[in-house]
C-alpha positions in Angstrom: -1.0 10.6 18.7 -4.9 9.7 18.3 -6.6 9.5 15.2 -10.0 9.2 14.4 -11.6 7.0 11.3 -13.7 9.7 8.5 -17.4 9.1 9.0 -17.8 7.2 6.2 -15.3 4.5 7.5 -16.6 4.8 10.4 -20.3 4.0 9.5 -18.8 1.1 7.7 -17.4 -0.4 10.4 -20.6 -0.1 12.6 -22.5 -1.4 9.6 -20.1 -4.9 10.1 -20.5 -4.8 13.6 -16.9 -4.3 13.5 -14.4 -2.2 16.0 -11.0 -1.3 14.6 -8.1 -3.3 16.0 -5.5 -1.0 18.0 -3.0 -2.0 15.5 -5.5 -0.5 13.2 -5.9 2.9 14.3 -2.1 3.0 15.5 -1.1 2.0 12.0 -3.6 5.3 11.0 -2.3 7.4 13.7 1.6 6.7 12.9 0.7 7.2 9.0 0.1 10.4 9.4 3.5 11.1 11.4 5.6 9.5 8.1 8.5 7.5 8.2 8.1 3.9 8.0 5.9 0.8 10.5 6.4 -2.6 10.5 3.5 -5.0 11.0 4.0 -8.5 12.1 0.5 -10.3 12.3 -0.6 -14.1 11.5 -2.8 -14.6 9.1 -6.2 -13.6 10.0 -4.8 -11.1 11.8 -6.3 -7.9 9.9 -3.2 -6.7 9.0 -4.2 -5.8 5.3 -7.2 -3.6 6.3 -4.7 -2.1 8.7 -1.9 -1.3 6.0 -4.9 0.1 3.9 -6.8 2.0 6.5 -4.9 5.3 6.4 -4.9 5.5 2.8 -8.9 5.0 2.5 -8.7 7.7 5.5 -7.1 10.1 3.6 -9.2 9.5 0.4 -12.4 9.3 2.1 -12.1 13.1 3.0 -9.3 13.8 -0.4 -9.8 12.2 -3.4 -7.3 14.2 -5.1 -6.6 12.1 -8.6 -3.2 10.6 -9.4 -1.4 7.8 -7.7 -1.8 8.0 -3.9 -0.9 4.7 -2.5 1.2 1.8 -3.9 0.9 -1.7 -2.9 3.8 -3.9 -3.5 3.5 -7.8 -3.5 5.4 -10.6 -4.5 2.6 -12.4 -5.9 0.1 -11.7 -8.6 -2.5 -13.5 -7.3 -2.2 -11.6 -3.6 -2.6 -8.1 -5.7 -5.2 -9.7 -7.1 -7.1 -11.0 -4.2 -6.4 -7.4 -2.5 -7.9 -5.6 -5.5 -11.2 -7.9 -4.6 -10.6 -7.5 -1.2 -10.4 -3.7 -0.9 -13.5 -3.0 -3.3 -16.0 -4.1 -0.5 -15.2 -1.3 2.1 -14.5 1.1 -0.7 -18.5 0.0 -2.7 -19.9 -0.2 0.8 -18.7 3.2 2.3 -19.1 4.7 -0.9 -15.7 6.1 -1.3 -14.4 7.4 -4.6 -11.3 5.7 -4.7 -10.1 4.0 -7.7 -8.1 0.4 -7.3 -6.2 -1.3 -10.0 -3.7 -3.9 -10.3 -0.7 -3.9 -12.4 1.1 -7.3 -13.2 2.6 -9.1 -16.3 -1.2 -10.2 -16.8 -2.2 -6.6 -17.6 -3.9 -5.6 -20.6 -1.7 -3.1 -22.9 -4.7 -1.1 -23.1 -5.0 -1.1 -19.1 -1.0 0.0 -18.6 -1.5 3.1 -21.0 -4.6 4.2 -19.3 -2.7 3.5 -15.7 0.4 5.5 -17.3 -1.7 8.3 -18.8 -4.2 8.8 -15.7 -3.0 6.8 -12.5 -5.3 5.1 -10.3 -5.4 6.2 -6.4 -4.2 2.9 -5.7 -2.2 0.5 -7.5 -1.3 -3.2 -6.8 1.3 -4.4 -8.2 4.6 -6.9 -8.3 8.6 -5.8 -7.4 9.5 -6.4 -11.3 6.5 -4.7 -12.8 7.3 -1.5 -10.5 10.5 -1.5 -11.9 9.7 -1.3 -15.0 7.3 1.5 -14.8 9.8 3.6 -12.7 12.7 3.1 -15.5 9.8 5.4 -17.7 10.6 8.6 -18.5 7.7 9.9 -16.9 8.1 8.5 -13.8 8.5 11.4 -12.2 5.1 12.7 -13.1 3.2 9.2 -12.0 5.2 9.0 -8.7 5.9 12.0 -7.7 2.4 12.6 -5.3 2.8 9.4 -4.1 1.8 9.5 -0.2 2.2 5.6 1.0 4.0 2.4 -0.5 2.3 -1.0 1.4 5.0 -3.6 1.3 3.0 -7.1 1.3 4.8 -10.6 2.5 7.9 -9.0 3.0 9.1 -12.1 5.1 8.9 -13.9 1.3 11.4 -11.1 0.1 14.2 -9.9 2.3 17.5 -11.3 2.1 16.9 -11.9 -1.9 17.8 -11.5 -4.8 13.5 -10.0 -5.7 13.6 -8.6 -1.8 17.2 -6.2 -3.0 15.5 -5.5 -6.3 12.8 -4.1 -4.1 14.9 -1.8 -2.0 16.7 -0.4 -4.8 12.4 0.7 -6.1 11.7 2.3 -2.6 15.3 4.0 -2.7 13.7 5.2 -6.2 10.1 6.2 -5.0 11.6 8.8 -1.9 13.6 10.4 -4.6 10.7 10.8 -6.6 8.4 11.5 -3.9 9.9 12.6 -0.7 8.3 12.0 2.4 6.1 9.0 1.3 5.5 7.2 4.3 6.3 2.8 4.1 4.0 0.3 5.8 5.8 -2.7 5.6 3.3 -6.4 6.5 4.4 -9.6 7.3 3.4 -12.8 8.7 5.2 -13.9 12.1 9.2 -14.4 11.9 11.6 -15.1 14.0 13.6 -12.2 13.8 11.4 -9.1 13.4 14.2 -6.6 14.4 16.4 -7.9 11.1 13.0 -7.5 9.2 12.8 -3.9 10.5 16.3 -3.4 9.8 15.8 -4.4 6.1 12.7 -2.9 5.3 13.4 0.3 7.0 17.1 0.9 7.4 18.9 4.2 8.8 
């Protein structure tokens, strides 16, 4: 299945002097098809833009408010670096996409603005999405959710944080069926027992 980039991603990669990786555009092509993708890169590797690209795709042409994407990390400090991360191509291409994080570092006055009118993205930690999806409203916040970006996920499977998040994405596809799962990782030894944990049958 091809895909092609919106013009406005597109225009921002030329600006770089950049050409998407294939993983890239095979992650945006397989995004649209649902289900769930594995991506095992080293560091460097662009896998982050690549877990990202088909949800600035879909916003670039639909910025429909209310949660879109959710990005999952084990650490606050990745969320946070991916917050600063993702605001260049969003600024740069001029996408109206709103990003916030959401971590035990967040402001009360942040959560009830994120609970009362979700950003399209949101980065955020396996315990503080449990939390918010033990609300009573969860079903209102999650249930337009399109993509869930599993971050590190070598750091998480096979423990006790890594079952914690299984039970949340069990959660999410009740709320929100047919949300599609981008799991990234650095390089393992084992990547088919990673796929088998992050996306099992």
């Amino acid at each position: 299945m091809n895909a092609a980039l919106p013009p406005a991603l597109s225009a921002w990669f030329a600006g770089r002097g950049w050409t998407p990786h294939p993983h890239q555009m095979a992650l945006l092509a397989r995004a649209r098809m649902g289900g769930a993708d594995l991506l095992i890169a080293p560091t460097g590797g662009g896998k982050t833009l690549a877990g990202f690209l088909p949800t600035l795709a879909d916003l670039a042409t639909d910025p429909a408010p209310g949660l879109h994407t959710l990005y999952v990390s084990p650490l606050k400090a990745l969320a946070t670096d991916i917050k600063r991360n993702l605001a260049v191509p969003i600024a740069e291409a001029g996408l109206p996409i709103r990003v916030e994080d959401r971590t035990g570092d967040t402001t009360q006055t942040a959560r009830r603005r994120q609970r009362a009118d979700p950003p399209h993205i949101l980065l955020t930690t396996p315990e503080s999405l449990a939390l918010m999806l033990s609300w009573e409203d969860a079903p209102r916040i999650f249930g337009g959710l399109r993509r869930v970006i599993c971050d590190e996920i070598h750091a998480l499977a096979e423990s006790k944080r890594g079952d914690q998040l299984a039970l949340n994405l069990a959660r999410l596809e009740t709320l929100a069926p047919g949300l599609s799962r981008i799991g990234l990782s650095a390089t393992v030894e084992d990547p088919p027992a990673l796929a088998r944990w992050f996306a099992p049958e």
